[in-house]
C-alpha positions in Angstrom: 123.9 111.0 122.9 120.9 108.5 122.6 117.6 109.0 123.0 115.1 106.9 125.2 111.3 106.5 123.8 108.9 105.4 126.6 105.6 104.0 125.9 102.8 103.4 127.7 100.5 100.5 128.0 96.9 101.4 128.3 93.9 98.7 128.6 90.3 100.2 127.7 87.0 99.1 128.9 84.0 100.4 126.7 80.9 99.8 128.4 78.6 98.3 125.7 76.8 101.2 124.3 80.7 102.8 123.4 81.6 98.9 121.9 78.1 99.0 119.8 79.4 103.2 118.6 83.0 101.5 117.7 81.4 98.4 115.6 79.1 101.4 114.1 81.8 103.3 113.2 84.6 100.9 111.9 81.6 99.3 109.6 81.3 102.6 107.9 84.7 103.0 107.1 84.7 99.9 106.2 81.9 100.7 103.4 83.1 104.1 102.6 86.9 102.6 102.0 85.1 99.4 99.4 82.8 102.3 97.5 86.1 104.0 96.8 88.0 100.7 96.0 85.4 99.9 93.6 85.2 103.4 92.7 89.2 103.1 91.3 89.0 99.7 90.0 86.0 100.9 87.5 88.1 104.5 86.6 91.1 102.0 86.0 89.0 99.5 83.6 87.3 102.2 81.8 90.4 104.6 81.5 93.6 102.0 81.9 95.9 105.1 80.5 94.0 107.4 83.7 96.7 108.2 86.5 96.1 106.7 89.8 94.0 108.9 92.0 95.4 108.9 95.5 93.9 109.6 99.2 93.7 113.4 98.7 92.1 112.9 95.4 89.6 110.4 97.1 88.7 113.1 99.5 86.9 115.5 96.8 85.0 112.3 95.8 83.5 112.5 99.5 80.4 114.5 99.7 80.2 117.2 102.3 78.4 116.7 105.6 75.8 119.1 105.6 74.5 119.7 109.4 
């Protein structure tokens, strides 16, 4: 018995306001994911012998959103 996986392509148009929210957002991960590079890379050169801290560690680094 096989299985058959169908896909779907799918073109978007953002008008320019949702293209200006996607720069936005991909900028801050962008800065959030180099703050926690350089985060690691100073743990690492102050600690060498400290384990490696991985994405679920990284998340308690985060601070909360307060609303």
């Amino acid at each position: 018995m096989t299985t058959v996986i169908k896909g779907i392509k799918l073109r978007l148009y953002p008008t320019q306001v949702q293209k200006n929210q996607l720069l936005q957002l991909f900028g801050n991960d962008r800065f959030v994911w180099n703050q926690m590079l350089s985060m690691a890379k100073d743990r690492y050169d102050n600690n060498p012998s400290s384990h490696f801290v991985n994405e679920y560690g990284i998340w308690y680094e985060l601070p909360a959103k307060t609303t």
